[in-house]
C-alpha positions as CSV (number, residue, x, y, z in Angstrom):
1,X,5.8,-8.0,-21.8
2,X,2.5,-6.3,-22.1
3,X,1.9,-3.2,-23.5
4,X,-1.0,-0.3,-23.6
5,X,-1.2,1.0,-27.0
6,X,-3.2,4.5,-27.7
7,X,-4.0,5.0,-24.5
8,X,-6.6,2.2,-24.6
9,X,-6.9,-1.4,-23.1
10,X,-6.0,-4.8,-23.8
11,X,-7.4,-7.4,-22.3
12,X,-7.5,-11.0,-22.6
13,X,-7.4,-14.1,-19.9
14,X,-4.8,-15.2,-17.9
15,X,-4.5,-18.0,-15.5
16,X,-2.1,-18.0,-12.5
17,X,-1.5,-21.1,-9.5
18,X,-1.5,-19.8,-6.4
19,X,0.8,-21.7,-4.8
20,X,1.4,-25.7,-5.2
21,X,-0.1,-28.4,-2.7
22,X,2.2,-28.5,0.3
23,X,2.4,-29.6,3.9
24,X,1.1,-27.5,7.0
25,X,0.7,-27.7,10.7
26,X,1.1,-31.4,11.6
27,X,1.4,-33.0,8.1
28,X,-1.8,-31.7,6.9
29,X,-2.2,-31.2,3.3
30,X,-3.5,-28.3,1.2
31,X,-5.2,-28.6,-2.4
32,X,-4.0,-26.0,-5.4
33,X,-5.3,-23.3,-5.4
34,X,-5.7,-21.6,-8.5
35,X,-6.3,-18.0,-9.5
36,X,-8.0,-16.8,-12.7
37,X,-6.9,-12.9,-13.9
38,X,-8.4,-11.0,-16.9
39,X,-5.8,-8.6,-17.6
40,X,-6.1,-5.5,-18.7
41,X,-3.3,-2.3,-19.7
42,X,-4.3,1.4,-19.3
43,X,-2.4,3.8,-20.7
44,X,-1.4,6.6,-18.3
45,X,0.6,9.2,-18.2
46,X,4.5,9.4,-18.0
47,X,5.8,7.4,-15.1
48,X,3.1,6.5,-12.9
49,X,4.0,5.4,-9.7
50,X,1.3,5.0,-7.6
51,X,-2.2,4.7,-7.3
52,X,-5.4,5.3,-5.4
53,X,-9.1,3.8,-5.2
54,X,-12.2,5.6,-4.4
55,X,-15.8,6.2,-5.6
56,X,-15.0,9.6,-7.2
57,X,-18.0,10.1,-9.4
58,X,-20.5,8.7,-6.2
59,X,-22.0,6.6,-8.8
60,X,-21.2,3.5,-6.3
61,X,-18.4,2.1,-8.6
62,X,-15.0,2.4,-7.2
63,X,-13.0,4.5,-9.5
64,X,-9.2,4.5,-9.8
65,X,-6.7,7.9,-9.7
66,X,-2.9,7.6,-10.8
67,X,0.1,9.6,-9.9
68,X,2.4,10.1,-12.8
69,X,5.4,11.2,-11.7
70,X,7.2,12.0,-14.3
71,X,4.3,13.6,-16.7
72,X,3.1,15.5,-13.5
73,X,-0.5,14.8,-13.5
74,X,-3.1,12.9,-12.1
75,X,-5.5,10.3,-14.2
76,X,-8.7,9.2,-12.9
77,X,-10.0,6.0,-14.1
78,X,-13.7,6.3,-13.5
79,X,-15.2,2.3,-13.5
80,X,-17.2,1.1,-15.3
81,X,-19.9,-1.0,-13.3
82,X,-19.4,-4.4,-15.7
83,X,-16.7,-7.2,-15.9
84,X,-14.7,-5.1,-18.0
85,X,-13.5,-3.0,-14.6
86,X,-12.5,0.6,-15.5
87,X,-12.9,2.7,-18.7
88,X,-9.7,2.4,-21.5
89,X,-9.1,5.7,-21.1
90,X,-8.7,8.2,-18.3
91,X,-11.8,10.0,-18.0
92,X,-9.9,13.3,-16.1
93,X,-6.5,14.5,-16.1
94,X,-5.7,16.8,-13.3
95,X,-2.6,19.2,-13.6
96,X,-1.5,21.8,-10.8
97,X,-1.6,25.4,-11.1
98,X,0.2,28.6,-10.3
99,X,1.4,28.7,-6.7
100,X,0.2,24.5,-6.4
101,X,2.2,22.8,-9.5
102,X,2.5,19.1,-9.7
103,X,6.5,18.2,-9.1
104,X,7.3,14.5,-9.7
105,X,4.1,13.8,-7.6
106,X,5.2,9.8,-6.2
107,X,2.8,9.1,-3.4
108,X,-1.1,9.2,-2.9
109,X,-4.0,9.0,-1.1
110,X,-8.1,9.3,-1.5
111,X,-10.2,10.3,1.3
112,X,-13.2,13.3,2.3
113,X,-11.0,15.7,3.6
114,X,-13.7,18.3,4.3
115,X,-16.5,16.5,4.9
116,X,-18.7,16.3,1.8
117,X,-19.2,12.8,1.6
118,X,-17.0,13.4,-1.8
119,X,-13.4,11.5,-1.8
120,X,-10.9,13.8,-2.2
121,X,-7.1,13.3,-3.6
122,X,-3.7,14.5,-2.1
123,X,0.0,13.5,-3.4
124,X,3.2,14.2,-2.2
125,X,5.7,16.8,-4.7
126,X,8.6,14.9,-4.5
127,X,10.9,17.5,-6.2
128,X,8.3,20.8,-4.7
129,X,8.5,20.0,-1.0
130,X,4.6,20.1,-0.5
131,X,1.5,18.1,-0.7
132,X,-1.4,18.9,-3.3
133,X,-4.5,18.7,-2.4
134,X,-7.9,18.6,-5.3
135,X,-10.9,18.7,-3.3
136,X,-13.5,17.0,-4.9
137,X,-16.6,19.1,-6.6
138,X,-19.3,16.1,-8.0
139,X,-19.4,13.9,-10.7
140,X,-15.3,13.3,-9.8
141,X,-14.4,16.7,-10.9
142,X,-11.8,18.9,-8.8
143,X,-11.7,22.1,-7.8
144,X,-8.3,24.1,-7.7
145,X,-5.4,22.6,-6.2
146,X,-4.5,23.3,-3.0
147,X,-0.5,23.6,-2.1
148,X,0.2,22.5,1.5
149,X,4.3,22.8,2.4
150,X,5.9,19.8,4.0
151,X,9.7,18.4,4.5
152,X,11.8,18.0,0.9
153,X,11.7,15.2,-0.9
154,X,8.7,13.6,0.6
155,X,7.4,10.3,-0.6
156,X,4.6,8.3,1.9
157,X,1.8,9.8,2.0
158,X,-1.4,8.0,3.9
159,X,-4.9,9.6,5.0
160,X,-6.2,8.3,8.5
161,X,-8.5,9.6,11.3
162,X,-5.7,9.4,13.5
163,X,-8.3,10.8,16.4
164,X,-10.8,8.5,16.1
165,X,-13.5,8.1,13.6
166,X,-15.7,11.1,14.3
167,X,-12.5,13.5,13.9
168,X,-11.8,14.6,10.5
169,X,-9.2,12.8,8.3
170,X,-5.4,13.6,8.2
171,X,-2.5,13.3,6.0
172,X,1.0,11.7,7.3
173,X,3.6,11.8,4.8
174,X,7.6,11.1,4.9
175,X,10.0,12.6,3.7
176,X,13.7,12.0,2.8
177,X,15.2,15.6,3.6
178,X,18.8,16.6,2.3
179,X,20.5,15.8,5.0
180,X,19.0,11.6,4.8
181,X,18.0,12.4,8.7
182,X,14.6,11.9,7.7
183,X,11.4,13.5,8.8
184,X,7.4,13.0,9.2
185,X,4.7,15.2,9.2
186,X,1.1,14.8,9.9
187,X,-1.0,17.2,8.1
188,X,-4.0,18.0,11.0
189,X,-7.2,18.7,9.6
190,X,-9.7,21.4,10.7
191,X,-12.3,19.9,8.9
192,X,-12.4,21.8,5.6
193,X,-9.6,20.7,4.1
194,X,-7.4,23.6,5.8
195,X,-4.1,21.9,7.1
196,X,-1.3,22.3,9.2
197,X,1.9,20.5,9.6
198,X,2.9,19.3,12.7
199,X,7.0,17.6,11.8
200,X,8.7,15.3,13.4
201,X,12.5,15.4,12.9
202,X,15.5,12.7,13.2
203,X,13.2,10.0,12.0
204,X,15.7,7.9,10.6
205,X,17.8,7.6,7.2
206,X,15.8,8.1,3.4
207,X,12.4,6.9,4.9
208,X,9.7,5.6,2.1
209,X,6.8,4.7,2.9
210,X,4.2,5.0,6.0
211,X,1.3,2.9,7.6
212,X,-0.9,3.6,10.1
213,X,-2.0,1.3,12.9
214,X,-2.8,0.2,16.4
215,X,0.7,-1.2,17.5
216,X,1.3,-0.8,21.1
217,X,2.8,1.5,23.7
218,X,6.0,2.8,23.8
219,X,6.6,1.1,27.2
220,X,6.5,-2.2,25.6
221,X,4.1,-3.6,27.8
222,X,2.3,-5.2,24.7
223,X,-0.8,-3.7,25.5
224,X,-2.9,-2.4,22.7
225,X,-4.1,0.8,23.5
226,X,-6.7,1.7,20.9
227,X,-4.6,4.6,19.6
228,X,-3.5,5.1,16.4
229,X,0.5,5.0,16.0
230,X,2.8,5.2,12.9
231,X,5.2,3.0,11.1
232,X,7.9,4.3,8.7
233,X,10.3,1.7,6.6
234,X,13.9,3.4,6.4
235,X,16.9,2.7,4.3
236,X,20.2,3.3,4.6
237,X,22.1,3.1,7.5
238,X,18.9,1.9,9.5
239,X,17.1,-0.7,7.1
240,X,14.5,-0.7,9.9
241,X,10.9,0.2,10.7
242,X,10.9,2.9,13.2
243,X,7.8,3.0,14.7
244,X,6.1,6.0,16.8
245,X,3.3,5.4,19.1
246,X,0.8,7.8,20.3
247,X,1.3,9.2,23.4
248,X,-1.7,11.2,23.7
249,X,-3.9,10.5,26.9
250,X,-6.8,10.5,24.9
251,X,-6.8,9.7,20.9
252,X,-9.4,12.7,20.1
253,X,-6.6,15.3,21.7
254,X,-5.1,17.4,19.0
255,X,-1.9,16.5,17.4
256,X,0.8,18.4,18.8
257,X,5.1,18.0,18.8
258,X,4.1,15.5,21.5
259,X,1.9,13.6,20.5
260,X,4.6,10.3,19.0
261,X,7.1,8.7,21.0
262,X,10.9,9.4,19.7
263,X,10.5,6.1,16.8
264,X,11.5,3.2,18.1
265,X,13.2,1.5,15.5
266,X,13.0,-2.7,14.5
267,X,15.8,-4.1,12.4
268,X,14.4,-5.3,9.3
269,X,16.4,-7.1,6.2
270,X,17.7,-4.8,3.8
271,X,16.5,-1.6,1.9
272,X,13.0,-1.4,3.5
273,X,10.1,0.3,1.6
274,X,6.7,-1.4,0.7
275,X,4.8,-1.5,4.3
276,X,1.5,-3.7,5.3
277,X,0.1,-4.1,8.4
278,X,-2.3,-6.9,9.3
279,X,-2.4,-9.9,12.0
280,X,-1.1,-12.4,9.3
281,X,-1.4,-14.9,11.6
282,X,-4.5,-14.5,13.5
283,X,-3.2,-14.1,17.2
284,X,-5.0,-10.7,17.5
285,X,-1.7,-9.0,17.5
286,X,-0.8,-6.7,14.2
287,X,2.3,-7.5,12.5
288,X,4.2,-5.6,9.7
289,X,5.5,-7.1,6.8
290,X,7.8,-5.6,4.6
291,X,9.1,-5.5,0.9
292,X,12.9,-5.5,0.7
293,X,14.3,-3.3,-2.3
294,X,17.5,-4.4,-2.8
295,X,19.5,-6.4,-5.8
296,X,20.5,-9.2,-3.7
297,X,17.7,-9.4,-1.5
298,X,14.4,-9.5,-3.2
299,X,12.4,-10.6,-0.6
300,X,9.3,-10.1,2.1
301,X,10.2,-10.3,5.6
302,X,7.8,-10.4,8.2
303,X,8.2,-8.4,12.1
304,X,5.5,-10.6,14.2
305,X,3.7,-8.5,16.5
306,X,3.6,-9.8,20.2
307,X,0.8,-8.1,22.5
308,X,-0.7,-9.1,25.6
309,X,-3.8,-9.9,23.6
310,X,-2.2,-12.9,21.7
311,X,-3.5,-16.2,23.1
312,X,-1.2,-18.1,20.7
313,X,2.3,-16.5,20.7
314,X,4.2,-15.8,24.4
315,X,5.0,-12.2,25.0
316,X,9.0,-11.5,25.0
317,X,9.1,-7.9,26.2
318,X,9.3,-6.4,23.1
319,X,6.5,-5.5,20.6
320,X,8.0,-7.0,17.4
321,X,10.3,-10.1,16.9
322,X,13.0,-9.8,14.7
323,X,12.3,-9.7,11.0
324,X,11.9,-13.5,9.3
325,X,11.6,-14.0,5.7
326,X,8.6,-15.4,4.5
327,X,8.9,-15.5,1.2
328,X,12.1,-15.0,-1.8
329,X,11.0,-14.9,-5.0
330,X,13.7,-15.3,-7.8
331,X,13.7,-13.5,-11.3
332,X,14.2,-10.1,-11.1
333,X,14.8,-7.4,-8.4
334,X,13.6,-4.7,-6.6
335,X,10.9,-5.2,-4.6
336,X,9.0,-2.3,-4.0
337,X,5.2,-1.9,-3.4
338,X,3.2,-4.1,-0.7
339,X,-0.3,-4.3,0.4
340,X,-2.4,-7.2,2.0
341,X,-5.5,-8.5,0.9
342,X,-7.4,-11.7,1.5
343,X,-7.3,-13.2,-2.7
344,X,-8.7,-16.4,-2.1
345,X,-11.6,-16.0,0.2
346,X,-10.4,-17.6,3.3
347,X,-10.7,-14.9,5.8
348,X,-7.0,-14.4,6.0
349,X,-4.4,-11.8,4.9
350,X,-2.9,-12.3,2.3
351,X,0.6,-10.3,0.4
352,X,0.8,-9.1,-2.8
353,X,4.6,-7.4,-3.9
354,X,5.8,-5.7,-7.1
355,X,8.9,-6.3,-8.6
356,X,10.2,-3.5,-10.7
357,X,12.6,-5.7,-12.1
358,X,12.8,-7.9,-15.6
359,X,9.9,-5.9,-16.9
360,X,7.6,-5.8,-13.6
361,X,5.9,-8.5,-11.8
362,X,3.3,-8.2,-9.0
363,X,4.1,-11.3,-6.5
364,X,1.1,-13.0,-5.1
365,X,2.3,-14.6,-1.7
366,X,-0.7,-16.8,0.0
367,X,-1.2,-16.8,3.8
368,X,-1.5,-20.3,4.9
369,X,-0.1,-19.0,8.6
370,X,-2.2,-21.3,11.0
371,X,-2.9,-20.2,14.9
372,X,-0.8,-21.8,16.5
373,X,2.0,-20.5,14.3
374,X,4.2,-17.8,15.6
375,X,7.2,-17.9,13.4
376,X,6.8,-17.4,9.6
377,X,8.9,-20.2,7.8
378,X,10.5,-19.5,4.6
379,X,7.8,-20.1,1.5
380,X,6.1,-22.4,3.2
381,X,3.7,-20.0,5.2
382,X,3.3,-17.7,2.4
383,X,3.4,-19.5,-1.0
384,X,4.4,-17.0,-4.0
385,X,3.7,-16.7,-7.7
386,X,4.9,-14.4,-9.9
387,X,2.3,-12.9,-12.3
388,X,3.7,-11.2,-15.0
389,X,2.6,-7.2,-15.4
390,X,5.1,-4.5,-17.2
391,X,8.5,-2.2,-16.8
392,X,9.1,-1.3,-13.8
393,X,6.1,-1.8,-11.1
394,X,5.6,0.3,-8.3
395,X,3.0,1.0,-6.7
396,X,-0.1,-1.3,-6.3
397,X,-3.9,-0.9,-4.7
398,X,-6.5,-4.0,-3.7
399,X,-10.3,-3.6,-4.0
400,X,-13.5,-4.8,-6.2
401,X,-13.1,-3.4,-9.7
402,X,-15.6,-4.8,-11.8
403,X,-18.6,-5.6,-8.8
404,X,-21.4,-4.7,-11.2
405,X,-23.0,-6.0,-13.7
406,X,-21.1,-9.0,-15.0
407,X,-18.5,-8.5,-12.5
408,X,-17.9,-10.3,-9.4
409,X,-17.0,-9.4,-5.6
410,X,-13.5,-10.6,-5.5
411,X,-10.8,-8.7,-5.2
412,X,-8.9,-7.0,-7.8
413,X,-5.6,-5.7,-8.1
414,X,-4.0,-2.5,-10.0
415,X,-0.5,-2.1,-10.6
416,X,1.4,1.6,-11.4
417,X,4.1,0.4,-13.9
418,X,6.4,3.4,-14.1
419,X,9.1,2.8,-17.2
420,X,6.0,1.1,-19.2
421,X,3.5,4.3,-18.6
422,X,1.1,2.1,-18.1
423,X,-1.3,0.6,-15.5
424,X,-2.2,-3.0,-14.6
425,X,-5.4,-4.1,-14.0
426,X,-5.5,-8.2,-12.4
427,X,-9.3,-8.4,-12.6
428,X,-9.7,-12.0,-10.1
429,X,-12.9,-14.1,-11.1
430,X,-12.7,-17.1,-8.9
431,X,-11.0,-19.6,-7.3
432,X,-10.4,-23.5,-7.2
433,X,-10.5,-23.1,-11.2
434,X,-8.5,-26.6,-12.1
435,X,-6.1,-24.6,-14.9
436,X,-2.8,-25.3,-15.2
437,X,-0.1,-22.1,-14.9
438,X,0.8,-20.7,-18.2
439,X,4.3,-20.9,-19.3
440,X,6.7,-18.7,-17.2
441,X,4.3,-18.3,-14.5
């Protein structure tokens, strides 16, 4: 296991295979490819559990900000603009305040809420029932936070311009609720950062997480519409994504109580909560894949999307198939956190999963979906490796850390590891490196 100590980094070099040479399409055959990581450990707060990536300090350096959730604080991470990716040590450490306190903040999201050009931060109070806001003042300092009341217990949180990209940016967040119904609210935005909640009840049981995309219509005609709609993983009873279009005439109207569909929900395998949304397999049609947190199931499942658009895969009447794995991966459980990223420059999505369990892994799964493909098959179209990070791994961002001076412009990955108190960096310098995997790897 690796370990921060005083708050500081270690680093050293890594190597991890990307997947083994194996068959596609019609017998073709695809080379190793192999993945390089420096590694580095930042000590954070207690319990981080999620994470953020923006250019706080507008130096042109993306910078990183951390939820702790159980220290209730904030660390920002400003980078450093070299190979070595972000400072050892957090450079701010924002706390709430009378009337806004910080209460086991567990999701979060960077954006310019009020138009500044400055990004902004906002994280959901799981155990306060509200959103905090810290508007960004220059040089990634914050102002006072900002207390804006939501649904109890909420988790997802994701900033969008749900009405188009000259309107200003809102906040959708989930939230459990006591009684497990489940709810969503977007958080509409006047512009300067003054918000208010539009909720929509009876989502579905203990929802966790939240994505935004263009999926469809609610009359299942497979047409994309250009309109932003939502996508919510649920547990429970559900263990499906319920997904609520925009039904808006136009997507600059306001945001009103009818402005979703009721969700439509899509069985998916069990215990549902890491969302990503990308066409994985290049038929212009999004699709959502999902991380499966369950003991016994440990595993990313894919729901293909099927629009009218698709020149590759027949529409069936229905915007999603049913959920196929696309990948299992073995030691440990709990599958949590899931983003897409393209980690081997070959203009294709990508997966990356944690895995909170037997210390914390983050699961690289590589797309090698081709376009006449329409049905994932089981780790053959995504290929996964385990890469070791710490206890209990969360949540996880993609981006370039280190693309200055003796950095590069791949992408990088930073893991929250919550029982370790601790963050993750998996700096990536290359590909087609012929290294062998490390033991246990």
């Amino acid at each position: 296991m690796m370990t921060a100590t005083g708050g500081g980094i270690r680093s050293w070099s890594r190597v991890f295979v990307l997947g083994a040479a194996a068959l596609w399409g019609a017998g073709a055959a695809r080379a190793t490819q192999v993945l390089r990581f420096d590694v580095q450990q930042l000590g954070t707060g207690n319990g981080p559990t999620a994470v953020a990536l923006a250019d706080f300090d507008a130096d042109g350096i993306n910078d990183l900000a951390v939820a702790n959730a159980d220290g209730n604080t904030i660390d920002i991470f400003l980078g450093t603009g070299t190979g070595n990716g972000f400072w050892g040590t957090a450079s701010r450490t924002l706390r709430g305040a009378e009337g806004a306190p910080l209460k086991s903040p567990q999701g979060i999201a960077a954006a310019d809420f009020n138009g500044d050009g400055l990004p902004d931060i906002a994280v959901t109070n799981y155990n306060g029932a509200s959103v905090v806001v810290f508007l960004n003042s220059g040089a990634a300092y914050f102002g006072y936070p900002r207390k804006v009341p939501v649904s109890a217990n909420p988790l997802g949180i994701v900033a969008s311009r749900l009405r188009g990209p000259a309107q200003p940016v809102e906040l959708v967040v989930v939230a459990k609720t006591a009684s497990t119904a489940g709810e969503l609210t977007v958080l509409d935005n006047d512009g300067a950062a003054n918000f208010s909640a539009v909720t929509f009840t009876n989502i579905g049981q203990y929802p966790k997480q939240v994505a935004v995309e263009d999926l469809g219509t609610a009359a299942t005609n497979n047409h994309l519409d250009q309109k932003l709609d939502l996508a919510v993983t649920l547990q429970g009873a559900d263990d499906a994504v319920a997904v609520l279009y925009r039904t808006n005439q136009s997507a600059s109207d306001p945001i009103t109580a009818s402005s979703f569909s009721a969700p439509d929900k899509f069985p998916a395998n069990p215990g549902p909560t890491g969302i990503a949304i990308a066409d994985y397999n290049q038929d212009g049609c999004p699709d959502i894949a999902v991380a499966n947190h369950q003991d016994t199931i440990n595993k990313v499942s894919m729901l293909a999307g099927q629009c009218a658009t698709s020149t590759h895969c027949a529409a069936s009447g229905s915007n999603f198939s049913a959920a196929s794995e696309v990948s299992q991966f073995g030691a440990g459980v709990h599958s949590f956190g899931l983003i897409a990223a393209d980690l081997n420059n070959d203009a294709k999505p990508d997966l990356v999963a944690t895995n909170s369990g037997s210390g914390g892994q983050a699961v690289l799964l590589r797309n090698g979906f081709q376009r006449g493909q329409c049905t994932p098959s089981v780790n053959v179209t995504f290929v996964s490796t385990p890469c070791t990070t710490d206890a209990g791994s969360k949540g996880l961002v993609a981006g370039s850390f280190n693309n200055g001076e003796g950095g590069d412009t791949y992408v990088d990955l930073a893991v929250a590891n919550r029982a370790s108190d601790d963050v993750s960096v998996l700096l990536l310098n290359g590909t087609g490196l012929a290294c062998p995997a490390p033991p246990g790897c």
